[in-house]
Backbone bond lengths (Angstrom), bond angles and torsions (degrees), N, CA, C in turn:
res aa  C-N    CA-C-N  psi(-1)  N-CA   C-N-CA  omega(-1)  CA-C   N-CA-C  phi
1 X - - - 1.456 - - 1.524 109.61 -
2 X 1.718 114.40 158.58 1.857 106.60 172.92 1.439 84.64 -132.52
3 X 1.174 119.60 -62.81 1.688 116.53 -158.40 1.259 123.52 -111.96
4 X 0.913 125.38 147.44 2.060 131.09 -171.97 1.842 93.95 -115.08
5 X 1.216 96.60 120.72 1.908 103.43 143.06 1.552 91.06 67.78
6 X 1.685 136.39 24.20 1.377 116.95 160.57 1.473 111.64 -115.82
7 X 1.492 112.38 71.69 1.610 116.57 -178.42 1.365 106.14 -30.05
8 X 1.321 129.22 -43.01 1.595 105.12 -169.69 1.478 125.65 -80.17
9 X 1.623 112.21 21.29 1.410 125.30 179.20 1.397 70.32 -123.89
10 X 1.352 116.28 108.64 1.470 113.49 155.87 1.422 120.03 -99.91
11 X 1.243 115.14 -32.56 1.529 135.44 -176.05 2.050 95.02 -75.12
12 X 1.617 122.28 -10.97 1.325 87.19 169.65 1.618 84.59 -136.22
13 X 0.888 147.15 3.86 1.803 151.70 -174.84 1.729 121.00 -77.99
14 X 0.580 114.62 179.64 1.925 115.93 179.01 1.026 87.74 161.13
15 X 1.622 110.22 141.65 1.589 124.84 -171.88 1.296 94.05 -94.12
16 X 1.668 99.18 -176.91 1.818 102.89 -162.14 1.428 81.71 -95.82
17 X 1.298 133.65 -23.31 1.667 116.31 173.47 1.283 129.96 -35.87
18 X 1.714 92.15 -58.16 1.489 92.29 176.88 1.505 120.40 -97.88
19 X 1.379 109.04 -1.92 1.514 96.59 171.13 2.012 103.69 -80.49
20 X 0.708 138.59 -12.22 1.102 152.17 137.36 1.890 114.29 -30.94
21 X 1.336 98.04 -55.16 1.247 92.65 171.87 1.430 120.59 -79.84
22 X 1.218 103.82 -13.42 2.236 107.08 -179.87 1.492 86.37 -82.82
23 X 0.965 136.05 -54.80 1.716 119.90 -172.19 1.258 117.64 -72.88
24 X 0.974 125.80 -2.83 1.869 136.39 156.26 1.414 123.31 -60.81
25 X 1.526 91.85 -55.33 1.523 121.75 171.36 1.843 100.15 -68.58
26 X 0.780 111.67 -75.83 1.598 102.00 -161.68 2.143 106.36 -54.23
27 X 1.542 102.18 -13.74 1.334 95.20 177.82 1.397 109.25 -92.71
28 X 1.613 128.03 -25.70 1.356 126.92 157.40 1.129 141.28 -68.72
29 X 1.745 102.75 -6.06 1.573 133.04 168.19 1.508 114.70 -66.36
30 X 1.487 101.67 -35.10 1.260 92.85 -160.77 1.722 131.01 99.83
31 X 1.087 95.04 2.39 1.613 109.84 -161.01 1.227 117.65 -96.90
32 X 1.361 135.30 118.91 2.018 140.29 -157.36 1.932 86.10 -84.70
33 X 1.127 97.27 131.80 1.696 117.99 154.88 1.524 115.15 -87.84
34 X 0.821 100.16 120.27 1.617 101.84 -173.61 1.468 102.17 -118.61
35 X 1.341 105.12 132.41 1.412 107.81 -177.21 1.776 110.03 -83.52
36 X 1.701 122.22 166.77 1.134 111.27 -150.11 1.521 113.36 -76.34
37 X 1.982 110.35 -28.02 1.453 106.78 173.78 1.699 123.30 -61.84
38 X 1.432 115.06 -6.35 1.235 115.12 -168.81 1.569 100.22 -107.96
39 X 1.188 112.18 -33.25 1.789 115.82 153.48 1.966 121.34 -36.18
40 X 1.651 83.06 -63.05 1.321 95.24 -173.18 1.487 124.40 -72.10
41 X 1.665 113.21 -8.82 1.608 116.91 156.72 1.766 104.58 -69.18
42 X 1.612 110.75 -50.72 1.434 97.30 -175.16 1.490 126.21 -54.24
43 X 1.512 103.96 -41.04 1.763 102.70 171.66 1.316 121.54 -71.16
44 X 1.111 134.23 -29.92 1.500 137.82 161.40 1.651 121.07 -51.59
45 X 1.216 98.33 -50.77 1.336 100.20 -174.10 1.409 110.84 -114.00
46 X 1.582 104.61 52.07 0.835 86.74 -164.81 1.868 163.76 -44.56
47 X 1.269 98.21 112.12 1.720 115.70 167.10 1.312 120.68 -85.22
48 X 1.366 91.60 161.63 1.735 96.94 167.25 1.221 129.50 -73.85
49 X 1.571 107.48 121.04 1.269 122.93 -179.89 1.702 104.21 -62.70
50 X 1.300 106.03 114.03 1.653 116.82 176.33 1.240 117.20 -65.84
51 X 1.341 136.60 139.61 1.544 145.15 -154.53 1.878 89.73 -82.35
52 X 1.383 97.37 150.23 1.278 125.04 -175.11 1.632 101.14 44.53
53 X 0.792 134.20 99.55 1.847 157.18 -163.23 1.338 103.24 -161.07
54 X 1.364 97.93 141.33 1.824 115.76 177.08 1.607 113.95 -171.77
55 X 1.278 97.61 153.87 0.982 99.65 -170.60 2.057 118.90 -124.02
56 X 1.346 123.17 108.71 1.258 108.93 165.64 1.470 142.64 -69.75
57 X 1.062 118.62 129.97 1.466 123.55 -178.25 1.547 126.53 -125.03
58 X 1.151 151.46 156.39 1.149 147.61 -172.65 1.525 97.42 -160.99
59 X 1.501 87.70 128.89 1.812 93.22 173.16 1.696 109.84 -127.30
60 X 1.202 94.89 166.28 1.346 106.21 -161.30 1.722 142.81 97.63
61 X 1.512 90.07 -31.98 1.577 89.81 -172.07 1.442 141.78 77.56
62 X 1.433 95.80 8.03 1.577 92.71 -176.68 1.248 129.41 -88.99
63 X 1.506 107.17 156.26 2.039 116.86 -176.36 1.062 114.75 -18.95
64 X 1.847 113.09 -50.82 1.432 105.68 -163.30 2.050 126.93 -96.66
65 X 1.538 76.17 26.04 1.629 93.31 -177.84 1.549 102.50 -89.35
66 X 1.485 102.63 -43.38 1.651 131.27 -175.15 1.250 93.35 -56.76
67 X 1.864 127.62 -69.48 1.266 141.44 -145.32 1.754 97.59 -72.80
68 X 1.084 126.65 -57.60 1.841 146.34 173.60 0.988 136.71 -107.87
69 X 1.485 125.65 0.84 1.753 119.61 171.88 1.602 103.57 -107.45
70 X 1.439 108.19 -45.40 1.501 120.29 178.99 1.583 108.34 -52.72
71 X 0.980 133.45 -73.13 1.534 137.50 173.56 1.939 114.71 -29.84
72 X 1.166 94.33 -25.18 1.382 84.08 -164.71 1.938 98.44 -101.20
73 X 1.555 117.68 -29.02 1.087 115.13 157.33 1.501 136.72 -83.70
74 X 1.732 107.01 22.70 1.042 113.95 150.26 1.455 121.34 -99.88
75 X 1.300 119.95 -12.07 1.283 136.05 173.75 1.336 103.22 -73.78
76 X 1.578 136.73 -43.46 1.421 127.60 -174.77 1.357 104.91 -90.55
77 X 1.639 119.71 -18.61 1.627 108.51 169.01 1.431 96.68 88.18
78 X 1.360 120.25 45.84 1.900 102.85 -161.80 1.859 81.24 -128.69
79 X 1.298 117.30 140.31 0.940 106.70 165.12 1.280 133.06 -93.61
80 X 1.743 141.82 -176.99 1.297 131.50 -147.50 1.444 108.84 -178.30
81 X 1.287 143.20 163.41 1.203 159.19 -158.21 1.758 107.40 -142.14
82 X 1.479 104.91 143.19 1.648 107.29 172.12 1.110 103.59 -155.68
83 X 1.736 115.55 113.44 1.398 139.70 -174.97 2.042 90.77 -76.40
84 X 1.026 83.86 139.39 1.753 92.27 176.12 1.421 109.87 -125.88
85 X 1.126 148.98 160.08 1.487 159.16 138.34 1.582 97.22 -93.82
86 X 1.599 108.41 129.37 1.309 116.05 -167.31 1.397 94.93 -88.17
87 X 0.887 134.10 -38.88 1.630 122.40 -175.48 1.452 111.51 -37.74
88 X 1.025 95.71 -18.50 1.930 91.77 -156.23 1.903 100.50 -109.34
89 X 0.929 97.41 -7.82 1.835 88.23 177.42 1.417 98.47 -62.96
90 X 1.697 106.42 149.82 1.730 103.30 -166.38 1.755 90.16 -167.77
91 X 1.102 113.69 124.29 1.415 149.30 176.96 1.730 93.28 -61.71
92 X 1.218 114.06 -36.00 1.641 129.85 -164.53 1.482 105.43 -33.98
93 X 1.107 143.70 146.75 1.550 127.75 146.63 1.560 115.75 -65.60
94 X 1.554 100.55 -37.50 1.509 80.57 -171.24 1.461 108.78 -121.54
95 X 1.746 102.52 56.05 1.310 121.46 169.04 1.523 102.17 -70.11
96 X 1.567 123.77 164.70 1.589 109.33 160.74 1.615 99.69 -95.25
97 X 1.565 120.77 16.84 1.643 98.79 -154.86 1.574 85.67 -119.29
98 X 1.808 112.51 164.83 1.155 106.96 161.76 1.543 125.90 -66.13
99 X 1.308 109.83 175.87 1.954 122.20 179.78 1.453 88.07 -81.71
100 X 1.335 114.32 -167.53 1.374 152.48 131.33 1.635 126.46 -47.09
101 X 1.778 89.82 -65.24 1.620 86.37 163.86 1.375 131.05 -77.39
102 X 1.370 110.21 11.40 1.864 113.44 178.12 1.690 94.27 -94.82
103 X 1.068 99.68 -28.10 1.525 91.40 -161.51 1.649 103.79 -85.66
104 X 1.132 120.88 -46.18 1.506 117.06 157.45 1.513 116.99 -53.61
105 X 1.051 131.27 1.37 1.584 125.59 179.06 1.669 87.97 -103.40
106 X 1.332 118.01 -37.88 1.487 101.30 -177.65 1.092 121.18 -82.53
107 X 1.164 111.25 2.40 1.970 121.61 -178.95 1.955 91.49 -80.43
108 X 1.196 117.99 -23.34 1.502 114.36 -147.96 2.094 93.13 -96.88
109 X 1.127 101.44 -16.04 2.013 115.15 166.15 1.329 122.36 -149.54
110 X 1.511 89.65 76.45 1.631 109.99 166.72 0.927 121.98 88.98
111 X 1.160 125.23 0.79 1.755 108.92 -179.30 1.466 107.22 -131.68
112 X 1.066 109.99 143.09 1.260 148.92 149.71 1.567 140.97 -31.33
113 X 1.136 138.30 79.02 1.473 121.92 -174.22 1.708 126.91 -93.16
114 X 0.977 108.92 119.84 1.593 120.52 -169.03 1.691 115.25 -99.34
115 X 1.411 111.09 166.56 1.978 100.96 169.08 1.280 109.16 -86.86
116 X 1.377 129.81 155.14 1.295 153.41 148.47 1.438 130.60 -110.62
117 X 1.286 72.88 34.97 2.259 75.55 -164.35 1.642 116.89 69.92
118 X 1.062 107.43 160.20 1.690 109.81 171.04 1.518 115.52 -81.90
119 X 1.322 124.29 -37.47 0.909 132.13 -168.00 1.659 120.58 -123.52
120 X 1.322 114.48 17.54 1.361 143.79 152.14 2.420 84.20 49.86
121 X 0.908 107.93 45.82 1.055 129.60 161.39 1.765 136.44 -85.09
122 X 1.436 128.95 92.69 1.570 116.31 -170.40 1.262 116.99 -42.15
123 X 1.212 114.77 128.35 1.904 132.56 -172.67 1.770 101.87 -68.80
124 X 1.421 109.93 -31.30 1.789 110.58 -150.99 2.005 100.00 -62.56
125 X 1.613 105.19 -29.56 1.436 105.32 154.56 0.835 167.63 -154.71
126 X 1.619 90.48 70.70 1.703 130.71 175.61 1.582 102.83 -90.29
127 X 1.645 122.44 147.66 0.974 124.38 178.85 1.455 109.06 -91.00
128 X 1.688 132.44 152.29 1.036 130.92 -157.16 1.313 123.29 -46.42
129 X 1.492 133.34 -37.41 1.273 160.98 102.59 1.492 118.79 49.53
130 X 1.675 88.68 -63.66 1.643 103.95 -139.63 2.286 78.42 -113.33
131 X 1.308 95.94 -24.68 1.797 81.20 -176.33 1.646 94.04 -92.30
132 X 1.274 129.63 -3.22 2.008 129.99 176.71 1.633 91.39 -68.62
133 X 1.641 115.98 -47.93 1.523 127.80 -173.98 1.760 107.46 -69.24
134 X 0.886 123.87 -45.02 1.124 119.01 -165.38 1.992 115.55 -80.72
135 X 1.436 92.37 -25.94 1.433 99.01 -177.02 1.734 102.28 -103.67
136 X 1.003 110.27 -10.12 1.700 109.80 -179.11 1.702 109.14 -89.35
137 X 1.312 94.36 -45.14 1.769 98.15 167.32 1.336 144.03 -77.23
138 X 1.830 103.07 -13.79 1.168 120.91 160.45 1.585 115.29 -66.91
139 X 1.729 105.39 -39.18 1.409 110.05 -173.56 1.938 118.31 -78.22
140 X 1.170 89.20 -26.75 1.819 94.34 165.76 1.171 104.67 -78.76
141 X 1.255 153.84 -13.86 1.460 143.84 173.11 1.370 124.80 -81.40
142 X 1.497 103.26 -44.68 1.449 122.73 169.68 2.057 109.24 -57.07
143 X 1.189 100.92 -44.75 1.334 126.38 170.54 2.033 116.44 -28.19
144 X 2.102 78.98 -71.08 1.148 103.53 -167.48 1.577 127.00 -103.40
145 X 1.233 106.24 23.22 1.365 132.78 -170.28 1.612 109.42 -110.69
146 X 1.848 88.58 -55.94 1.363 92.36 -177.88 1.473 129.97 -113.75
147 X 1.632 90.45 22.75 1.475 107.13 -178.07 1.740 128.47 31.75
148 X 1.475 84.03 66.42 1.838 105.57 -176.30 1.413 91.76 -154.54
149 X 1.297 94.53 165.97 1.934 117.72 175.82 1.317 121.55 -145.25
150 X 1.532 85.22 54.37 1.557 101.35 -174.63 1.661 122.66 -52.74
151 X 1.076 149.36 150.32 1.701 159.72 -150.61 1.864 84.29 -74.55
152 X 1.351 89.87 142.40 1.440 92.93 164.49 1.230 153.07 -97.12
153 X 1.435 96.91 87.13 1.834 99.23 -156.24 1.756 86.44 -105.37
154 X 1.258 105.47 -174.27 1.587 108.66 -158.13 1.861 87.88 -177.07
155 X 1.575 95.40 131.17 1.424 109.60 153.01 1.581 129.64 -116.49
156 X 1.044 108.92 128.71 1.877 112.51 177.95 1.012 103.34 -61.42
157 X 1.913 101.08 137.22 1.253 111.42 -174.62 1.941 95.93 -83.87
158 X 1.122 114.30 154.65 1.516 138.80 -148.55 1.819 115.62 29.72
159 X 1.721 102.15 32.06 1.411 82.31 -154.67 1.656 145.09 112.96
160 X 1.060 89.15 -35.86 1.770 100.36 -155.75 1.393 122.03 -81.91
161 X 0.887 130.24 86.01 2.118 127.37 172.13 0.930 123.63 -102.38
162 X 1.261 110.38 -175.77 1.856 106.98 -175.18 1.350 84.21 -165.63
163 X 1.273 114.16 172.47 1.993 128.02 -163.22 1.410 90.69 -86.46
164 X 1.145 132.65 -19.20 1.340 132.88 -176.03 1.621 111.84 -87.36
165 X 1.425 114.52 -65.16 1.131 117.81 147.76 1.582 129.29 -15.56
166 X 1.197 125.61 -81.88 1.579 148.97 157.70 1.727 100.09 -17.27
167 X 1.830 126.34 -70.42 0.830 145.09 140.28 1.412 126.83 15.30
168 X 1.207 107.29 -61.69 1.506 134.74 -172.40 1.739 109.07 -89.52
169 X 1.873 116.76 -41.71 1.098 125.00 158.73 1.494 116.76 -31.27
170 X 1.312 95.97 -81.29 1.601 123.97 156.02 1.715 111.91 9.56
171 X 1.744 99.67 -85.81 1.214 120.36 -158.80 1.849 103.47 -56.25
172 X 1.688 85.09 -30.11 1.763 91.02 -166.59 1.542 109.04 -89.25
173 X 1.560 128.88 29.19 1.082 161.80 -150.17 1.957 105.75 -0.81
174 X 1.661 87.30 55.11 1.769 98.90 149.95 1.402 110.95 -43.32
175 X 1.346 138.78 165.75 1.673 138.27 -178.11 1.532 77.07 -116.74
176 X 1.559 128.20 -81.00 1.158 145.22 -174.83 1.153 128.00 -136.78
177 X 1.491 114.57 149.71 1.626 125.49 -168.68 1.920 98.23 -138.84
178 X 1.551 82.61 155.44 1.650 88.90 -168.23 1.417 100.47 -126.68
179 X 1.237 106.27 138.56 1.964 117.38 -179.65 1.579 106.75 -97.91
180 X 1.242 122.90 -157.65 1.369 126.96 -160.02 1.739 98.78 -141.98
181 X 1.804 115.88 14.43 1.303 95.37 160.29 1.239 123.86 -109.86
182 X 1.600 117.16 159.67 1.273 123.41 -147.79 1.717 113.72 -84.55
183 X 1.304 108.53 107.86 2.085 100.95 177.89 1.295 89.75 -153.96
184 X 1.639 126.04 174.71 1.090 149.22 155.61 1.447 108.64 -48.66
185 X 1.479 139.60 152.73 1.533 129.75 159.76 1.552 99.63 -85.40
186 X 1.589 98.11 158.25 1.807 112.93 177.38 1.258 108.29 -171.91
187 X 1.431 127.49 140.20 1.042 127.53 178.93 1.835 129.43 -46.73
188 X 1.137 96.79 -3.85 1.498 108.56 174.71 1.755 123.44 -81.50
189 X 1.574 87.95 -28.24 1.673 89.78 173.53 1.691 112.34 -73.46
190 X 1.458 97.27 162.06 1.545 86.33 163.70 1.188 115.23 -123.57
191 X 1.636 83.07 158.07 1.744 102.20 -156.38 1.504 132.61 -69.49
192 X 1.474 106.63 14.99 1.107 124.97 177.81 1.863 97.06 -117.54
193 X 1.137 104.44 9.77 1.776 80.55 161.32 2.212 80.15 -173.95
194 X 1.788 84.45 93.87 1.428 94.59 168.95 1.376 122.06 -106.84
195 X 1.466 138.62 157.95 1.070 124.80 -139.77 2.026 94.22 -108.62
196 X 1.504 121.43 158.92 1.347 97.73 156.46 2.007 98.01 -147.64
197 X 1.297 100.50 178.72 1.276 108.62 -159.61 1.837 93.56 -87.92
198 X 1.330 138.81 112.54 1.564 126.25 172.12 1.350 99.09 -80.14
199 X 1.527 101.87 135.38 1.480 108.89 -177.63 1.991 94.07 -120.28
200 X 1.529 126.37 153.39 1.235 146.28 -179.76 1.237 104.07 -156.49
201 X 1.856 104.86 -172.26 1.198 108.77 -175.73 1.864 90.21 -88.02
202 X 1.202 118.75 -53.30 1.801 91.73 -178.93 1.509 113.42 -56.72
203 X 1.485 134.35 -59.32 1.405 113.52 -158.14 1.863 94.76 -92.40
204 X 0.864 123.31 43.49 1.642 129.29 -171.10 1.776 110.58 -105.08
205 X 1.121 109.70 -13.79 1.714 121.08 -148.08 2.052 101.69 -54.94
206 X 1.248 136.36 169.42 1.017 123.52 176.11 1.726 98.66 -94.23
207 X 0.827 133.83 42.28 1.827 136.34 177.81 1.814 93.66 -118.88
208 X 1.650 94.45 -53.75 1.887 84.50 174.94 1.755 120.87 -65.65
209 X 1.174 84.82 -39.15 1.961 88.48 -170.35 1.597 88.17 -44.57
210 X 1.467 117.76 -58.47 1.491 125.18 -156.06 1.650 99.81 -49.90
211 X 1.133 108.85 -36.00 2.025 109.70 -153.60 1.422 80.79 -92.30
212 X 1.606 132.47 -26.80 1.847 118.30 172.63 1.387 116.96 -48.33
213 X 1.699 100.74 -45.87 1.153 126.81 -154.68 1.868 102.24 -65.01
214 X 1.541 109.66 -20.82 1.489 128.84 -144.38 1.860 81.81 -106.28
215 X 1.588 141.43 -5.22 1.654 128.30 -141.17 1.746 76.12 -121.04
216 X 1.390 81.77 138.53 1.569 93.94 166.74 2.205 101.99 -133.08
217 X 0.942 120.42 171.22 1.394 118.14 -169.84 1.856 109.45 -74.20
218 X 1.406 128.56 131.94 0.956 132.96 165.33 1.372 122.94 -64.76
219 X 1.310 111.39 115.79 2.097 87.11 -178.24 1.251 111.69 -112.12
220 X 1.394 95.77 137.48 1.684 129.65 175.14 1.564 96.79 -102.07
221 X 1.776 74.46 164.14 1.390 111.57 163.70 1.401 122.73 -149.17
222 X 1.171 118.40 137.84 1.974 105.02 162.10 1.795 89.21 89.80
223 X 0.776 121.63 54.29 1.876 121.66 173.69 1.097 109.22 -66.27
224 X 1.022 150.15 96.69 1.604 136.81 -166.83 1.835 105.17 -89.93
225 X 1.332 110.29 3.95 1.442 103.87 165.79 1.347 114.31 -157.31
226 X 2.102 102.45 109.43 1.770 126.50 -137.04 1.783 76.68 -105.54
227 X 1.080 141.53 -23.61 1.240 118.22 178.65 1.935 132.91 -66.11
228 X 1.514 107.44 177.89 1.401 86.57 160.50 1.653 115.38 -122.06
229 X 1.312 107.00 -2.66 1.493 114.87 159.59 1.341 122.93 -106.67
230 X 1.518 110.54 156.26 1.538 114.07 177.20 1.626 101.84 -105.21
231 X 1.299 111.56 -168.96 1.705 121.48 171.32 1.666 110.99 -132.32
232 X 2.162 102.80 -18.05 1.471 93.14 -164.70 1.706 75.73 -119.69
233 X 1.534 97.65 161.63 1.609 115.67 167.45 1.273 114.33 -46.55
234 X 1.723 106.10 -55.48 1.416 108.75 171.41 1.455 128.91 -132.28
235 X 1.556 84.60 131.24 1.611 102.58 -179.39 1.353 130.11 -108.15
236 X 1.660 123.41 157.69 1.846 96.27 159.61 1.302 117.83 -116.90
237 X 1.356 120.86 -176.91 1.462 136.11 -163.56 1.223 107.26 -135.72
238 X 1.021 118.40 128.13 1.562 125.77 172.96 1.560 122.48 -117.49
239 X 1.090 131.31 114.02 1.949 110.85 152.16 1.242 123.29 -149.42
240 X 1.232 125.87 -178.67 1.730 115.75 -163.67 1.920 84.66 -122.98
241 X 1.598 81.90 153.80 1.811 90.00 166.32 1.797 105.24 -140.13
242 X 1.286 91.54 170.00 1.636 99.61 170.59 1.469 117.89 -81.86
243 X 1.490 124.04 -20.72 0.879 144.24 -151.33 1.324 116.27 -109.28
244 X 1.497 126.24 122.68 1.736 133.46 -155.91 1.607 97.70 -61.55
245 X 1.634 96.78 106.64 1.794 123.86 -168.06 1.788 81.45 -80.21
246 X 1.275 145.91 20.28 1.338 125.74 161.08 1.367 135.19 -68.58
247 X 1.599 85.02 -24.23 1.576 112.91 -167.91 1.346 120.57 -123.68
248 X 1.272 99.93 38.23 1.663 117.80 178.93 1.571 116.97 -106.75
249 X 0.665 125.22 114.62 1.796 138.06 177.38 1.702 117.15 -100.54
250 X 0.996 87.20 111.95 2.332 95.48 171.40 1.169 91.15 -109.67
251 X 1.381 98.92 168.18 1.513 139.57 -135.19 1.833 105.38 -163.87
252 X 1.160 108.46 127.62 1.681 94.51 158.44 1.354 82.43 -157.46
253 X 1.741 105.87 156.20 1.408 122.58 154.47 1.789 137.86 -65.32
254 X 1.241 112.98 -160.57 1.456 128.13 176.64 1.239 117.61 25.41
255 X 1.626 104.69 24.77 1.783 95.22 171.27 1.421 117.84 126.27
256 X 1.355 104.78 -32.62 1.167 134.21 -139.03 1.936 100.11 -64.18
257 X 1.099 120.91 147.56 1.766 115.06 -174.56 1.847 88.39 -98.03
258 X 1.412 98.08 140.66 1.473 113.98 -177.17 1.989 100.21 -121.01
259 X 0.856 145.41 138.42 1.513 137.00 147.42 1.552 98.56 -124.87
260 X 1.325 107.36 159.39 1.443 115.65 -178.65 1.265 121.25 -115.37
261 X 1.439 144.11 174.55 1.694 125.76 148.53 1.473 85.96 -167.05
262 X 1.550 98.18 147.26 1.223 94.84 -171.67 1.705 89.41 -138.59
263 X 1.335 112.83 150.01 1.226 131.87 -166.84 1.449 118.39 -141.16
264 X 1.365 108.90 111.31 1.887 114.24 -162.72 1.265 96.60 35.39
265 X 1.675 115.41 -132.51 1.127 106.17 -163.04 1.532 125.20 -103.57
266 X 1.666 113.37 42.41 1.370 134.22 -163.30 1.671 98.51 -123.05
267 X 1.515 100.19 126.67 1.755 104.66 176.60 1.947 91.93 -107.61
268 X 1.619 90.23 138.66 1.499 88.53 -174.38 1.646 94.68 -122.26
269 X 1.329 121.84 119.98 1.280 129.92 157.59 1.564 143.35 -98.42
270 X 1.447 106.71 141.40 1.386 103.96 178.81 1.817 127.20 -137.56
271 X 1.553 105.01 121.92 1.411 78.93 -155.82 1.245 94.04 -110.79
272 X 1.233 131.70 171.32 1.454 137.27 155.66 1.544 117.36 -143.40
273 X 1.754 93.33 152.14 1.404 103.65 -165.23 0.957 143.84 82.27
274 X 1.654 89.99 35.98 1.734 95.06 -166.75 1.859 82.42 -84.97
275 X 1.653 100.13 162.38 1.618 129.50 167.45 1.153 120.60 -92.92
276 X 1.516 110.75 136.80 1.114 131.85 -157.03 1.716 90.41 -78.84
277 X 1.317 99.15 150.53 2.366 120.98 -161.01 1.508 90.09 16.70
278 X 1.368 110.17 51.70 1.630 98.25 150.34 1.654 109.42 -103.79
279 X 1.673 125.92 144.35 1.319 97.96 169.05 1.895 102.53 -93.81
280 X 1.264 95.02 148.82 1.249 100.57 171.56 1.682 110.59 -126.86
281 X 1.899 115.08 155.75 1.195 102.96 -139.58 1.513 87.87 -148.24
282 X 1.405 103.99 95.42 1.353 121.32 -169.95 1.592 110.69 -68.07
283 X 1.179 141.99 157.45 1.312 129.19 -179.43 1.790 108.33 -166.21
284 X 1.408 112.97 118.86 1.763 115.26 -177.01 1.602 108.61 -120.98
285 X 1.266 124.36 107.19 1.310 116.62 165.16 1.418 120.19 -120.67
286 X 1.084 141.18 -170.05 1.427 151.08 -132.23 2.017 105.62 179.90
287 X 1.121 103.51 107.47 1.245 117.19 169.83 1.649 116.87 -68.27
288 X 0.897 143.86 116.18 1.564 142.13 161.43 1.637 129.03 -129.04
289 X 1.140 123.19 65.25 1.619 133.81 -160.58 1.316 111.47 77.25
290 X 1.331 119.26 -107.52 1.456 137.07 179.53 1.411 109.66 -67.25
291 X 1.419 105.04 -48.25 1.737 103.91 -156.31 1.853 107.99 -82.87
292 X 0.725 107.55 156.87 1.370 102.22 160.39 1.920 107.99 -138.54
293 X 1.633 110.80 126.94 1.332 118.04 -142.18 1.651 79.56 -97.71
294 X 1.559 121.15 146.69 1.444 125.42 165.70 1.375 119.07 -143.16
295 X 1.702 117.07 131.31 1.201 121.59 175.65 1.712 97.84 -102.59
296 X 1.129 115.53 146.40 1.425 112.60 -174.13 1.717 113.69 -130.18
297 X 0.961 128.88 154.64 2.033 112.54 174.96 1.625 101.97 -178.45
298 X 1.504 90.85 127.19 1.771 107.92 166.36 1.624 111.03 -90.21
299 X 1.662 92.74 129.66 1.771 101.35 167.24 1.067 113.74 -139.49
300 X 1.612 125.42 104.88 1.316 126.03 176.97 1.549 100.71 -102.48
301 X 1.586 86.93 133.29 1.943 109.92 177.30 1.557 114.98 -51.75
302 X 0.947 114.14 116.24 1.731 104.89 176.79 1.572 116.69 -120.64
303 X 1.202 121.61 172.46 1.850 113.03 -170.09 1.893 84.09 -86.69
């Protein structure tokens, strides 16, 4: 989630009505909220991920998360995480971002504070340098502001990594960082570019939450393309599954031309036309009764 109750951010907003109604649902589901340090022992070391598990997150930090999302997940008692970019915390009234003291009041019921960079700026082209500065100084602030030393997980601002990028996380001993494309979590991803579901008022509806609720992880093997950016318009994709590739359907955005072929148990892709700093947000799932299986992946074109 980023924004509560500002219809004219529709592409990042969801009213408190219906986010109201996803925490209804996930409490009539049946489903454990697990907060992110108790996540981040299970993916590390790795354990078994317990059936019906999820996880909330909110990035950005803004007013109207504080003013309408926060209130209502103190009412369900569910806990939650909020990636911040420190630049933007602002005492202001008519800042859109949270204070300092909002964000320490939400540390005190359930939530969590994580880095977002300082300058909520895409890393894929910053030189190694300038993303060591941006994620090292965000994390001493968060630190020393709110007097905690919380685990170091980290979300990309819009999303965006690259193996190089990730790399650099790494060195600065990030545990895990989370992107903005859409799949189930599983121990197969890696934990420097984990996937999460964006919920709004368009892709927010309670018919999707339900069919989220329905995705379990697709498994591959043999990816023949480990990045999350390309350099040419068009590229291909390759991977093999265990799972009858007859009934597998991809998906990509912004236009983009997709053809498929699939061979025993190898899906061979080819896309063209992807746009230059567009992200585009490839997506393959597989229907099987109840479940519906999803591999998910962001690739924005870069020079």
């Amino acid at each position: 989630y980023h924004r509560f109750d500002e219809p004219k951010y529709q592409s990042t907003s969801i009213s408190s009505e219906l986010f109201e109604k996803h925490l209804k649902l996930i409490k009539d589901s049946g489903f454990q909220v697990l907060n992110l340090q108790d996540f981040l022992d299970i993916l590390i070391n790795k354990k078994k991920i317990p059936e019906k598990t999820l996880l909330i997150t909110i990035d950005d930090a803004f007013r109207s998360f504080y003013d309408f999302g926060f209130p209502l997940l103190k009412k369900y008692n569910f806990p939650f995480s909020v990636f911040v970019s420190t630049a933007s915390v602002s005492k202001d009234q008519e800042s859109d971002f949270m204070s300092w003291e909002m964000l320490k009041e939400i540390q005190k019921h359930g939530g969590m504070v994580f880095n977002h960079t300082v300058d909520h700026m895409s890393l894929v082209g910053l030189s190694d340098s300038v993303i060591i500065d941006q994620v090292t100084k965000a994390s001493n602030e968060i630190k020393l502001k709110l007097e905690i030393d919380n685990p170091k997980i980290f979300s990309y601002p819009y999303g965006e990594s690259s193996e190089r990028v990730e790399k650099v996380l790494e060195e600065l001993g990030i545990l895990a960082a989370f992107s903005q494309h859409s799949a189930p979590l599983s121990h197969e991803d890696s934990v420097f570019r984990l996937p999460r579901f964006s919920l709004n008022n368009h892709y927010g509806k309670l018919d999707r939450l339900k069919m989220i609720f329905k995705t379990k992880s697709l498994p591959i093997k043999n990816l023949s393309f480990t990045d999350a950016i390309a350099r040419e318009k068009d590229i291909e994709i390759s991977f093999e599954s265990s799972m009858n590739l007859e009934k597998i359907n991809c998906y990509i955005n912004q236009g983009v031309s997709l053809t498929k072929k699939i061979n025993g148990k190898k899906v061979e892709l080819k896309l063209k036309g992807l746009k230059f700093d567009q992200r585009h947000r490839l997506n393959c799932t597989i229907v099987d009764n109840e479940n519906i299986y999803w591999f998910g992946k962001m690739i924005k074109r870069v020079n």
